[in-house]
PDB file with one MODEL, atoms N, CA, C and O in Angstrom:
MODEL        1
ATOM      1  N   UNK A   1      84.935 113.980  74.178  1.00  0.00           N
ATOM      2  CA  UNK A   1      86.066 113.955  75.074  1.00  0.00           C
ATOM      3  C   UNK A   1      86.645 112.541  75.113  1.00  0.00           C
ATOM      4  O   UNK A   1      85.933 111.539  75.191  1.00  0.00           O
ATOM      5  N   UNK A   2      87.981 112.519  75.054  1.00  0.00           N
ATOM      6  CA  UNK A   2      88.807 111.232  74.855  1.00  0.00           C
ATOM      7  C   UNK A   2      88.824 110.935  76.481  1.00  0.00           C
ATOM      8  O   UNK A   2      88.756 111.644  77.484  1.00  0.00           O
ATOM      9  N   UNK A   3      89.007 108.884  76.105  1.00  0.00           N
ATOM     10  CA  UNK A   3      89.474 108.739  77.818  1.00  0.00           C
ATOM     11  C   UNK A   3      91.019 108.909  77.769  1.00  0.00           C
ATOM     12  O   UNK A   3      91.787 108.788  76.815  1.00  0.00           O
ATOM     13  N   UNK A   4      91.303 109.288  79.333  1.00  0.00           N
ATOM     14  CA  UNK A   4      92.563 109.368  79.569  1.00  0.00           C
ATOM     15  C   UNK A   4      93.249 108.427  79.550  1.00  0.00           C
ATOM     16  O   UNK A   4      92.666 107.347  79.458  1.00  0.00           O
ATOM     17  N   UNK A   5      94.849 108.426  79.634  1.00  0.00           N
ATOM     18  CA  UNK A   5      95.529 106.993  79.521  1.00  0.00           C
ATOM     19  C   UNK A   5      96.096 107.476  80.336  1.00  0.00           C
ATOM     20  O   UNK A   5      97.273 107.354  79.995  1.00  0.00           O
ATOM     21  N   UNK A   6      96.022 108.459  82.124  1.00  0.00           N
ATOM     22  CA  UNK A   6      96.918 108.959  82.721  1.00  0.00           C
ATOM     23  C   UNK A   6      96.539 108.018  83.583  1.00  0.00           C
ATOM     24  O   UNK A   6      95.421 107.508  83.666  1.00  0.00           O
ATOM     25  N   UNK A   7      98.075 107.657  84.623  1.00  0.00           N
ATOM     26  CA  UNK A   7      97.896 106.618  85.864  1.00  0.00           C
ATOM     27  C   UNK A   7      96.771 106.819  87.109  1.00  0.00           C
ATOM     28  O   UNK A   7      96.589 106.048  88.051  1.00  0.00           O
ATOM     29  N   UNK A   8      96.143 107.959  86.855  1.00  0.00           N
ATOM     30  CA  UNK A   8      95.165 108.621  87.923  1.00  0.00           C
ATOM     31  C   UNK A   8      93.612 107.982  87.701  1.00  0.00           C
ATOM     32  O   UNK A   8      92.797 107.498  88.486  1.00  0.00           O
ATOM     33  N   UNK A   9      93.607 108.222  86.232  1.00  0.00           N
ATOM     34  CA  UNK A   9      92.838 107.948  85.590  1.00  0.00           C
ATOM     35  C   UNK A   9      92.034 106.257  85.631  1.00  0.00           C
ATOM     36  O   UNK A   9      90.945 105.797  85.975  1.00  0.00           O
ATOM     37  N   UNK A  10      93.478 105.684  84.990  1.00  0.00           N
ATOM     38  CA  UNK A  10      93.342 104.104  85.208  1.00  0.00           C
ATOM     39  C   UNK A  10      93.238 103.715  86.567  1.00  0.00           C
ATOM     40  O   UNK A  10      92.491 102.738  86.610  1.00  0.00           O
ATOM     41  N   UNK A  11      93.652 104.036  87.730  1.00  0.00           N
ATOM     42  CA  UNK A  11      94.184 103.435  88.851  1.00  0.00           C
ATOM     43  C   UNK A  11      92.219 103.828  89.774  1.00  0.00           C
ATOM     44  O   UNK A  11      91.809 103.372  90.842  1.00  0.00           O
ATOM     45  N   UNK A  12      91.595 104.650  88.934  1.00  0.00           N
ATOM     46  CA  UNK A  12      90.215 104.855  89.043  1.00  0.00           C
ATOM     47  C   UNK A  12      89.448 104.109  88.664  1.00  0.00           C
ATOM     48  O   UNK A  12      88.308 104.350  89.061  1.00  0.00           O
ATOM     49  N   UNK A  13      89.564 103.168  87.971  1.00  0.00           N
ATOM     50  CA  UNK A  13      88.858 101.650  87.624  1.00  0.00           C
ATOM     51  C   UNK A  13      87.465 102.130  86.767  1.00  0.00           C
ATOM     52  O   UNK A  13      86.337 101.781  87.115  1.00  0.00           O
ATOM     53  N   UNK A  14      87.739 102.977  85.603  1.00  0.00           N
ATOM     54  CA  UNK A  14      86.359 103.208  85.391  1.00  0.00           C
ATOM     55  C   UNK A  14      85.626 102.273  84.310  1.00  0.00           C
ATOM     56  O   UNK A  14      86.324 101.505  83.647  1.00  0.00           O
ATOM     57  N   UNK A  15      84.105 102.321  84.096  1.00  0.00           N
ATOM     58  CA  UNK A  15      83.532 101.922  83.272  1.00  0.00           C
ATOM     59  C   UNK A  15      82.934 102.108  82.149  1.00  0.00           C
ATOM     60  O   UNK A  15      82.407 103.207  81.977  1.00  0.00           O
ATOM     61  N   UNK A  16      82.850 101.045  81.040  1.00  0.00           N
ATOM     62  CA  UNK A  16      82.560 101.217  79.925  1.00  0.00           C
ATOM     63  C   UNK A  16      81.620 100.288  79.552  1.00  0.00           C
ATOM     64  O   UNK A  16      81.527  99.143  79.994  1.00  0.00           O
ATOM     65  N   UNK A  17      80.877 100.849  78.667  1.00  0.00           N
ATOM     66  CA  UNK A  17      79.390 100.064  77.993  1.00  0.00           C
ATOM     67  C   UNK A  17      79.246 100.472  76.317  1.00  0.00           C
ATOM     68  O   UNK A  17      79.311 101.636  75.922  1.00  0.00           O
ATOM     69  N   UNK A  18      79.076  99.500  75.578  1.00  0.00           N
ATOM     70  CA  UNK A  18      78.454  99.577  74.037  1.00  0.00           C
ATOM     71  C   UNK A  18      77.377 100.740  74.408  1.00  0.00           C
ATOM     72  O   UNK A  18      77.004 100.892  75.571  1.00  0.00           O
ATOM     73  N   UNK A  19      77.002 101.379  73.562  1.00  0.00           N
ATOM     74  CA  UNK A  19      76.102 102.401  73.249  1.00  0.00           C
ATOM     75  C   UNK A  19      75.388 101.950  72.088  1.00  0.00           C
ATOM     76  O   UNK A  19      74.496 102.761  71.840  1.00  0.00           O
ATOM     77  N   UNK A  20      75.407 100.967  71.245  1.00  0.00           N
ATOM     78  CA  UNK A  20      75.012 100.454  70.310  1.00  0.00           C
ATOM     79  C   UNK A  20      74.954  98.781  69.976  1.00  0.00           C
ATOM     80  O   UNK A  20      75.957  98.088  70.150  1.00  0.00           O
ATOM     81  N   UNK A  21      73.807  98.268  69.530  1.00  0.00           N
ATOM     82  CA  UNK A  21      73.931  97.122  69.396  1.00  0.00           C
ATOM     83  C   UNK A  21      74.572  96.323  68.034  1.00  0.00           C
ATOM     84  O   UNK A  21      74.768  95.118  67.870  1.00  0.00           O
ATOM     85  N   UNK A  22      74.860  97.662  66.975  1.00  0.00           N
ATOM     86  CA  UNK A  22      75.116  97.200  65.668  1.00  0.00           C
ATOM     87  C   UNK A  22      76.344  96.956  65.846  1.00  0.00           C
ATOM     88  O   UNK A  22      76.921  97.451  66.815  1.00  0.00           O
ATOM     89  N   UNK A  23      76.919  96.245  65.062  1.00  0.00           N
ATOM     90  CA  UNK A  23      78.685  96.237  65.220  1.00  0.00           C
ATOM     91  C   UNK A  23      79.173  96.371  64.025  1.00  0.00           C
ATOM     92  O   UNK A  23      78.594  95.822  63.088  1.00  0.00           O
ATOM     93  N   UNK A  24      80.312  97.111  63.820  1.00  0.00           N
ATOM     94  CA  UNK A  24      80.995  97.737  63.068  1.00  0.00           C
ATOM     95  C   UNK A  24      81.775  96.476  62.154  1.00  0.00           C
ATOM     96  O   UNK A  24      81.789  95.365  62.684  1.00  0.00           O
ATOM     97  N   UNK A  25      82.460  96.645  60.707  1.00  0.00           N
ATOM     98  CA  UNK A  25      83.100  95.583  60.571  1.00  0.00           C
ATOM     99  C   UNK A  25      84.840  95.578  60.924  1.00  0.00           C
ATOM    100  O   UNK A  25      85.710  96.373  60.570  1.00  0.00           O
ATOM    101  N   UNK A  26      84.895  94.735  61.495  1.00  0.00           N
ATOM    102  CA  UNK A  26      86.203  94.837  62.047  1.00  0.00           C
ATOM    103  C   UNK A  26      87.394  93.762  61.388  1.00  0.00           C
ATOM    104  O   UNK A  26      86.922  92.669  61.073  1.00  0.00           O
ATOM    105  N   UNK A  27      88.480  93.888  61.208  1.00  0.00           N
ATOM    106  CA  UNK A  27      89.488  93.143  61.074  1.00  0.00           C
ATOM    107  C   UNK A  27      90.053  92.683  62.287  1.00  0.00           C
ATOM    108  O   UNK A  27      90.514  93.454  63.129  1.00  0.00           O
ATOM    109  N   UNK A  28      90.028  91.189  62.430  1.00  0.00           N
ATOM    110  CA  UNK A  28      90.856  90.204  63.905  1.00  0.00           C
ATOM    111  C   UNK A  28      91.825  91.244  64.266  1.00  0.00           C
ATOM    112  O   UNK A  28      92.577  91.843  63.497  1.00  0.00           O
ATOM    113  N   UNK A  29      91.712  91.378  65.513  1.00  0.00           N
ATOM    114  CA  UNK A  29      93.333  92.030  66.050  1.00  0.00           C
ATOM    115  C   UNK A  29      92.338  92.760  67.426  1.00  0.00           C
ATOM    116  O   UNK A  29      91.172  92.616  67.793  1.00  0.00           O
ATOM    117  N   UNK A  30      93.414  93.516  67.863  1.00  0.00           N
ATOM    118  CA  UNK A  30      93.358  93.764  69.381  1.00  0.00           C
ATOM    119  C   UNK A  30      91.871  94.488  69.367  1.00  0.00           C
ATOM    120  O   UNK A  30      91.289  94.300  70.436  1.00  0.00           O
ATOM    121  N   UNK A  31      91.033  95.355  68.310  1.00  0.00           N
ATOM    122  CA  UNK A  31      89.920  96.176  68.628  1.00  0.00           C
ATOM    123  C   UNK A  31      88.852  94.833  68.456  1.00  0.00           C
ATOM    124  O   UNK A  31      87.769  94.733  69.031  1.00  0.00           O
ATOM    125  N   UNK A  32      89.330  94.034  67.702  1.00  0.00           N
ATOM    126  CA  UNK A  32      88.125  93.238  67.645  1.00  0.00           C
ATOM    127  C   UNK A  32      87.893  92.918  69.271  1.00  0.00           C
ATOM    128  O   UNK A  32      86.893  93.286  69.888  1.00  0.00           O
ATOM    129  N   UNK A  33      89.098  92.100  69.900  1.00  0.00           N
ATOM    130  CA  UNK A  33      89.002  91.691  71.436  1.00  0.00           C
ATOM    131  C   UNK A  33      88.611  93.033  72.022  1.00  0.00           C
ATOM    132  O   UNK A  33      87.471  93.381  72.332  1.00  0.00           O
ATOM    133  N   UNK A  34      89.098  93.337  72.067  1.00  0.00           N
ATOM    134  CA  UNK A  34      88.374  94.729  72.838  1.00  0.00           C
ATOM    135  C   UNK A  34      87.056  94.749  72.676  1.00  0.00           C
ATOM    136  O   UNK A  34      86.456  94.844  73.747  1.00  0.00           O
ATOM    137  N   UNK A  35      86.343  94.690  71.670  1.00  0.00           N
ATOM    138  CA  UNK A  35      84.883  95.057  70.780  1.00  0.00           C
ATOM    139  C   UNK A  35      83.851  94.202  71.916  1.00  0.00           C
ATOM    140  O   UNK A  35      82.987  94.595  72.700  1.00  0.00           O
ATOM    141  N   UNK A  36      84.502  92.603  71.516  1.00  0.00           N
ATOM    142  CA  UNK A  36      84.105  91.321  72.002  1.00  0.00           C
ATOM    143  C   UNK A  36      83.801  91.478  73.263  1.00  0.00           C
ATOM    144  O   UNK A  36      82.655  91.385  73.702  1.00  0.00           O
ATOM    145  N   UNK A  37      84.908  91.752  73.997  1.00  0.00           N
ATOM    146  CA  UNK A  37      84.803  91.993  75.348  1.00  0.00           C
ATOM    147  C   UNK A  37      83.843  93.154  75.951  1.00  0.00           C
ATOM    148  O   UNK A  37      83.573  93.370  77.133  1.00  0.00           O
ATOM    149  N   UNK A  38      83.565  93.590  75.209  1.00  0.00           N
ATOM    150  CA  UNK A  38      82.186  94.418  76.169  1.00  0.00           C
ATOM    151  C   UNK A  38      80.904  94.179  75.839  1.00  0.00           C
ATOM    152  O   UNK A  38      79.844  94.650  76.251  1.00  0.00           O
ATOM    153  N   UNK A  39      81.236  93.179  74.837  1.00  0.00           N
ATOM    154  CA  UNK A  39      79.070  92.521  74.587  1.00  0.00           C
ATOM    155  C   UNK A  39      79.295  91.720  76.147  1.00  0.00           C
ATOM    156  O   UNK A  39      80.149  91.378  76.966  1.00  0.00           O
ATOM    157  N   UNK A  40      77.644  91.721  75.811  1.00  0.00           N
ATOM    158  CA  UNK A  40      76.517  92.410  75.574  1.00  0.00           C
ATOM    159  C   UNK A  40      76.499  93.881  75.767  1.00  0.00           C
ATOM    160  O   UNK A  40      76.879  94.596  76.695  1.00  0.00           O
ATOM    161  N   UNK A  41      75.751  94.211  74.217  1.00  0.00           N
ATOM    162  CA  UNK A  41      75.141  95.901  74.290  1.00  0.00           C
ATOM    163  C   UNK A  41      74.744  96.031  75.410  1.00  0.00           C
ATOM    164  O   UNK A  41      73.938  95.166  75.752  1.00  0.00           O
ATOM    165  N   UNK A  42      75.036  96.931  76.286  1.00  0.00           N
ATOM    166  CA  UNK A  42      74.408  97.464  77.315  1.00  0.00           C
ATOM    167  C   UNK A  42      74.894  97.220  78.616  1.00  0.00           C
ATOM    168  O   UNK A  42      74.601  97.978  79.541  1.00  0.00           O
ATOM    169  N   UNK A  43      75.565  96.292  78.758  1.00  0.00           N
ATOM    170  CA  UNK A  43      76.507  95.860  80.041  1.00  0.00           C
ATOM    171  C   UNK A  43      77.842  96.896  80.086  1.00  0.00           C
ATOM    172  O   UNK A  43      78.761  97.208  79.328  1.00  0.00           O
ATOM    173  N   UNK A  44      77.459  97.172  81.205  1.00  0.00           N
ATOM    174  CA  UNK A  44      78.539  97.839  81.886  1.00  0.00           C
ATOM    175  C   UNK A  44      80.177  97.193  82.072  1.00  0.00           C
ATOM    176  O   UNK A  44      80.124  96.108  82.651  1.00  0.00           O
ATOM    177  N   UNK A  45      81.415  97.557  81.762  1.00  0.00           N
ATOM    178  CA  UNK A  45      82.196  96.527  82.563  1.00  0.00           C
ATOM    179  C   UNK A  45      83.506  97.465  83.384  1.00  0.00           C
ATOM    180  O   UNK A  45      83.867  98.317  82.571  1.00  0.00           O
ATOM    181  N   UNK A  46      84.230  97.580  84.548  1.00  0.00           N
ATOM    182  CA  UNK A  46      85.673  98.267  84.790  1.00  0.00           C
ATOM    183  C   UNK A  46      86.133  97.832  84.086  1.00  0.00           C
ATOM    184  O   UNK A  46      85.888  96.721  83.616  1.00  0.00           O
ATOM    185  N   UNK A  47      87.278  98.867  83.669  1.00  0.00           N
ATOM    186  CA  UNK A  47      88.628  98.696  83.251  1.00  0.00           C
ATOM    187  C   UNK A  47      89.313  97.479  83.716  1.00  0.00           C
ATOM    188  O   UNK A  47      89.659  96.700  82.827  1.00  0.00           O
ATOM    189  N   UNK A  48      89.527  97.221  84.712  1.00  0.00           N
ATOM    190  CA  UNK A  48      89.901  95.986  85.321  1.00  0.00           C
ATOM    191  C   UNK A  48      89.547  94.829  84.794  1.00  0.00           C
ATOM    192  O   UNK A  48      90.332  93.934  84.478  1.00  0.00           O
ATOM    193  N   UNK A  49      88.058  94.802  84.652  1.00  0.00           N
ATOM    194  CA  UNK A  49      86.816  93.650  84.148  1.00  0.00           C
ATOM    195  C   UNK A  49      87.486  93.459  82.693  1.00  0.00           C
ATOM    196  O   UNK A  49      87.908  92.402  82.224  1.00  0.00           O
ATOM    197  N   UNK A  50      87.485  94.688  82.112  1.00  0.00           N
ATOM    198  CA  UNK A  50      88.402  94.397  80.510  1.00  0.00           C
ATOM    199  C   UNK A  50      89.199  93.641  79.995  1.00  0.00           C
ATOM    200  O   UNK A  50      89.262  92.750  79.147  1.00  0.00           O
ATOM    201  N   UNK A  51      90.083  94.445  81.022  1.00  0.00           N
ATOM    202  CA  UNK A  51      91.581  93.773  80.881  1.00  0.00           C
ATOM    203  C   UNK A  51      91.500  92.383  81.086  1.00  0.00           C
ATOM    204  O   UNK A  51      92.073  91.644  80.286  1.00  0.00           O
ATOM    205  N   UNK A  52      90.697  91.783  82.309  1.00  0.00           N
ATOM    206  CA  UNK A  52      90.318  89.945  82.297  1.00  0.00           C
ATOM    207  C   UNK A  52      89.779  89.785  80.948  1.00  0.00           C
ATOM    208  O   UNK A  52      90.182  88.893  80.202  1.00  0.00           O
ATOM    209  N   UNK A  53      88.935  90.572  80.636  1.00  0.00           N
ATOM    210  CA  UNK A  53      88.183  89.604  79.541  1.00  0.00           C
ATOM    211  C   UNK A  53      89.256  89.810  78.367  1.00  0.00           C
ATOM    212  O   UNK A  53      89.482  88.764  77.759  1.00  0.00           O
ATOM    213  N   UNK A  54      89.724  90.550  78.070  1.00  0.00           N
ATOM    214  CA  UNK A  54      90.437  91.008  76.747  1.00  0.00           C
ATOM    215  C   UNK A  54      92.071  89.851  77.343  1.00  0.00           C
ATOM    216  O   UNK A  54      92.877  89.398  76.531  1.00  0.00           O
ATOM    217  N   UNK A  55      92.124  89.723  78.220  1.00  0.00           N
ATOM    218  CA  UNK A  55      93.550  88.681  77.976  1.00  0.00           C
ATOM    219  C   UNK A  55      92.925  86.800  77.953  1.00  0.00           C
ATOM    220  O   UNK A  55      93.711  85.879  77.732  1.00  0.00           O
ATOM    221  N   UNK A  56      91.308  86.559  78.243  1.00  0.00           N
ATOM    222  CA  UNK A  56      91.205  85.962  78.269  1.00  0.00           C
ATOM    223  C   UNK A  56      91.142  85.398  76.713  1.00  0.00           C
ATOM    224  O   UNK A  56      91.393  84.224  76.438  1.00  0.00           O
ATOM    225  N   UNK A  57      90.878  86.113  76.013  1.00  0.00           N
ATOM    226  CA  UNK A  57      90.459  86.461  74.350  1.00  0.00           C
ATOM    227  C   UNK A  57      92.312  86.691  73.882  1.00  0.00           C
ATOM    228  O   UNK A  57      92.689  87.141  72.800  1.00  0.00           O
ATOM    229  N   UNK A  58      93.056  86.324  74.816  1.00  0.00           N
ATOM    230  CA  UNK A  58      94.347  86.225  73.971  1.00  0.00           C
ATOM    231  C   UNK A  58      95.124  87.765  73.526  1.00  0.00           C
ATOM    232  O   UNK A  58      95.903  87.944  72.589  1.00  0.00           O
ATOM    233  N   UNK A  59      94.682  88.661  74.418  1.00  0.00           N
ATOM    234  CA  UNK A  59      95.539  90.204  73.959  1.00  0.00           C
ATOM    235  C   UNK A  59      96.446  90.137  73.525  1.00  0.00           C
ATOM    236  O   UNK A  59      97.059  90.349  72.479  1.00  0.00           O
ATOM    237  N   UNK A  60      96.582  89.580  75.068  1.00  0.00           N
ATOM    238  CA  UNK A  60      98.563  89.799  75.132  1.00  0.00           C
ATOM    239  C   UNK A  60      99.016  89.386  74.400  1.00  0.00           C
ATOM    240  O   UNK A  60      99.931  90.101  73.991  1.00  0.00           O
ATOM    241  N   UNK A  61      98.856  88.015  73.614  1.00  0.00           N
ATOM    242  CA  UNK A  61      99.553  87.376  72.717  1.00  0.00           C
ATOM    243  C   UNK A  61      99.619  88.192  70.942  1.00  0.00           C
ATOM    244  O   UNK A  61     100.200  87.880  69.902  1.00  0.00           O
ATOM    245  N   UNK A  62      98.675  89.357  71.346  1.00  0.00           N
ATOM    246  CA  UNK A  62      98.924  90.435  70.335  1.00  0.00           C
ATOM    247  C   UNK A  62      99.965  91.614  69.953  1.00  0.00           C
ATOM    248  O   UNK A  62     100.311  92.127  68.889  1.00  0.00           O
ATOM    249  N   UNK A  63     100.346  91.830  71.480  1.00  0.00           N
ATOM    250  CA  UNK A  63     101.809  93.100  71.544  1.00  0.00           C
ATOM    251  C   UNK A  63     102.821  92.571  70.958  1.00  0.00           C
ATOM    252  O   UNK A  63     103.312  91.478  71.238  1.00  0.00           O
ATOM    253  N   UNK A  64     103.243  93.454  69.967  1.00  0.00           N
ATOM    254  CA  UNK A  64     105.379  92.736  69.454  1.00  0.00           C
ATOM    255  C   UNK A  64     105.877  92.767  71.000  1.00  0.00           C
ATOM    256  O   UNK A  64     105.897  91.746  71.689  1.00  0.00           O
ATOM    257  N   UNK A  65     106.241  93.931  71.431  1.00  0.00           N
ATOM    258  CA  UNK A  65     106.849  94.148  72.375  1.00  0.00           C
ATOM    259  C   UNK A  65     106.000  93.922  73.900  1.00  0.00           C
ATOM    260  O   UNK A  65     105.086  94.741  74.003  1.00  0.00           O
ATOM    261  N   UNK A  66     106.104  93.103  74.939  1.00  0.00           N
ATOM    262  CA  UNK A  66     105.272  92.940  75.829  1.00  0.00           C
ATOM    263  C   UNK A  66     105.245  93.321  76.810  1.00  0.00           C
ATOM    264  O   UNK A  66     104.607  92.805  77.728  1.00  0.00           O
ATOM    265  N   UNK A  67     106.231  94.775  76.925  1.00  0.00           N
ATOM    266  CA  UNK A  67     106.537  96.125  78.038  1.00  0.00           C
ATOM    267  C   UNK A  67     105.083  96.638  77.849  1.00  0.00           C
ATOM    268  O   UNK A  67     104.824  97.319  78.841  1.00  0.00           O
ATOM    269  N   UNK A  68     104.168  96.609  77.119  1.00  0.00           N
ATOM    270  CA  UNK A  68     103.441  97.676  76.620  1.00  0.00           C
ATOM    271  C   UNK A  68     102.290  97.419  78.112  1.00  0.00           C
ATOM    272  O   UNK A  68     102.220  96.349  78.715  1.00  0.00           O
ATOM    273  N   UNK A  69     101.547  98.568  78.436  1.00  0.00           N
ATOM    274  CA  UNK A  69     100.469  98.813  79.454  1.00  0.00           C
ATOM    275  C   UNK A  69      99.569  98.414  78.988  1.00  0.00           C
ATOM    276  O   UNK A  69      99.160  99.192  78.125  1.00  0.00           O
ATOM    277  N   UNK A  70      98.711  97.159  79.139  1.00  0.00           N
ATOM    278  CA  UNK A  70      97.583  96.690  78.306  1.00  0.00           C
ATOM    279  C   UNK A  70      96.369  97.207  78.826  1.00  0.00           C
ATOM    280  O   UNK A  70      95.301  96.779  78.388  1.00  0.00           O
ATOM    281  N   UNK A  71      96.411  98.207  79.837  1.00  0.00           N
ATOM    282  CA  UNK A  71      95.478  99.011  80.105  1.00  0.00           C
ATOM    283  C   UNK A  71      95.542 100.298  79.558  1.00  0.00           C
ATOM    284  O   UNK A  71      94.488 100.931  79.505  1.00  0.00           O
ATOM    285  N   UNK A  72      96.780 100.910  79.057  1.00  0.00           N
ATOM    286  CA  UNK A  72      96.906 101.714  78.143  1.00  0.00           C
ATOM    287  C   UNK A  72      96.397 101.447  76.730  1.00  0.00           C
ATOM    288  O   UNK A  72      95.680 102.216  76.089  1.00  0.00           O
ATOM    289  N   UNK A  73      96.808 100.388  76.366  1.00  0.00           N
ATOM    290  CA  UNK A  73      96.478  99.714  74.654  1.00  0.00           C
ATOM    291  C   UNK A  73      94.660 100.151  74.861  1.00  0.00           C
ATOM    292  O   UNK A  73      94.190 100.915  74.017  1.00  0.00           O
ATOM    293  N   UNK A  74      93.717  99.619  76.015  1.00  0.00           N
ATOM    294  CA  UNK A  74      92.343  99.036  75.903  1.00  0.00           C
ATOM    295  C   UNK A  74      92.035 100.250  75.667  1.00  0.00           C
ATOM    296  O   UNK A  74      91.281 100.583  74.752  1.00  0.00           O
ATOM    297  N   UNK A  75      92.687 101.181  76.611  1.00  0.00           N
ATOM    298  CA  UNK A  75      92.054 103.070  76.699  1.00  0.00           C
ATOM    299  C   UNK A  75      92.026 103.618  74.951  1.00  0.00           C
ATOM    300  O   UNK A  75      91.260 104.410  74.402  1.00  0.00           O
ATOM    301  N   UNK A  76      93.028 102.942  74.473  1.00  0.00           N
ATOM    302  CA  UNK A  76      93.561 103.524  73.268  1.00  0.00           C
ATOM    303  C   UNK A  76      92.724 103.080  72.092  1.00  0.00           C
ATOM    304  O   UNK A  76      92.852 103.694  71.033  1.00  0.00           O
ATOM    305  N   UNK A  77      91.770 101.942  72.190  1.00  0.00           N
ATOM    306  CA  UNK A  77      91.081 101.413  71.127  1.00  0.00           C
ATOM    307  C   UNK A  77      89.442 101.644  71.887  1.00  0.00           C
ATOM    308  O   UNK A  77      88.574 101.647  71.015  1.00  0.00           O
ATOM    309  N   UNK A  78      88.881 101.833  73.316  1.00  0.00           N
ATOM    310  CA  UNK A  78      88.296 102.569  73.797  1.00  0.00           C
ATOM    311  C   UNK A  78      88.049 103.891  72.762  1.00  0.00           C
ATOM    312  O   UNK A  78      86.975 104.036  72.179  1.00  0.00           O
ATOM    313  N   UNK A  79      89.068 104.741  72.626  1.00  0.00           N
ATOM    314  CA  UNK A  79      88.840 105.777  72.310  1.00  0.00           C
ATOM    315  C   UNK A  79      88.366 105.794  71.008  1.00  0.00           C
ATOM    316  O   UNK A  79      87.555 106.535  70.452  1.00  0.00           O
ATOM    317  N   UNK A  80      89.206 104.563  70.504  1.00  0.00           N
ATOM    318  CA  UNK A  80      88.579 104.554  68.501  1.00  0.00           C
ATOM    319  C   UNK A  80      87.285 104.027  68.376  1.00  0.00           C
ATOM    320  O   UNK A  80      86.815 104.024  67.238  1.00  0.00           O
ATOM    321  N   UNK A  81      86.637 103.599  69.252  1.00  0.00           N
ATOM    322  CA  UNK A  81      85.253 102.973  69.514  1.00  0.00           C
ATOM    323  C   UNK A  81      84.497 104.698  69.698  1.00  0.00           C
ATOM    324  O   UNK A  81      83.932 105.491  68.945  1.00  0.00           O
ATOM    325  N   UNK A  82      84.802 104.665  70.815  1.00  0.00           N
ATOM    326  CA  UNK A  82      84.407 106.202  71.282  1.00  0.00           C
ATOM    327  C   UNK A  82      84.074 107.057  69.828  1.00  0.00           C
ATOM    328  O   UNK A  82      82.954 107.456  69.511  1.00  0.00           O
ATOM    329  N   UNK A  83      85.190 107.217  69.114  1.00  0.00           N
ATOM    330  CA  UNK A  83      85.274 108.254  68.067  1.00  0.00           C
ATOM    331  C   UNK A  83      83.768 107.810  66.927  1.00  0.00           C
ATOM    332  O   UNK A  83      83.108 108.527  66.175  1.00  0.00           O
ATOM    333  N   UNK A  84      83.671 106.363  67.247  1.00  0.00           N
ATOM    334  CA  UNK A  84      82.087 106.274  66.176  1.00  0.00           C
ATOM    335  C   UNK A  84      80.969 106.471  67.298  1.00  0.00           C
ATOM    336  O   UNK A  84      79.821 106.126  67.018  1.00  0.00           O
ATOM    337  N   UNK A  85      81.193 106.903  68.305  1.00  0.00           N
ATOM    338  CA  UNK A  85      79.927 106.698  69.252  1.00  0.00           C
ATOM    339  C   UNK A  85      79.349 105.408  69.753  1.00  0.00           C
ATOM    340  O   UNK A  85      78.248 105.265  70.286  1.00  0.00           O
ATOM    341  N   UNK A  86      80.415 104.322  69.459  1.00  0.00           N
ATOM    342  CA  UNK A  86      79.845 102.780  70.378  1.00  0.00           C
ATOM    343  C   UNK A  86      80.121 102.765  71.587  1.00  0.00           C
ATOM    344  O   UNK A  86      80.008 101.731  72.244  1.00  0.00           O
ATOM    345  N   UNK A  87      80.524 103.879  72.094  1.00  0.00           N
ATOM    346  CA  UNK A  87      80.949 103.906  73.770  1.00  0.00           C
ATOM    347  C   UNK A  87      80.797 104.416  74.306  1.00  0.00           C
ATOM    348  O   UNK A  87      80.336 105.444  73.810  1.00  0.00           O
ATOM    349  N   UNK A  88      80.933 104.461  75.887  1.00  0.00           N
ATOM    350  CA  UNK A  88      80.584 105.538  76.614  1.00  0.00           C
ATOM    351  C   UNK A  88      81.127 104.990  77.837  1.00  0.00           C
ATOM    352  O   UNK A  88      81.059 105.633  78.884  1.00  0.00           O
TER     353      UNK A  88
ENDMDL
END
């Protein structure tokens, strides 16, 4: 089951944790920050908690366009994590 990217959803502050300690190989860009931002394996973090760590790691300075919901973007690479089973 995918996470949601609905405003109900987000505005619920939920949490996410690595499920795995191996890491995948990644190319620099927004999944890597994303990736980054939830080590340590096993730590829990909110959505909220993310979004600090993932703009502290320079997100934002990743969107062309900077209308975009960067809590939408995290849900959205969340989910491509999700899809190998590093998440939960």
């Amino acid at each position: 089951m995918r996470f949601s990217q609905s405003r109900a959803y987000i505005n619920s502050n939920p949490r996410f944790a690595l499920t795995t300690a191996s890491r995948p190989k990644l190319q620099r860009g927004q999944m890597t920050i994303v990736y980054e931002s939830l080590e340590p394996y096993r730590k829990d973090y909110s959505l909220e908690e993310l979004v600090r760590r993932c703009v502290e790691r320079n997100y934002r300075e990743t969107f062309e366009g900077r209308t975009t919901d960067i809590r939408k973007s995290i849900l959205y690479h969340l989910n491509r994590i999700k899809s190998v089973r590093q998440v939960n």
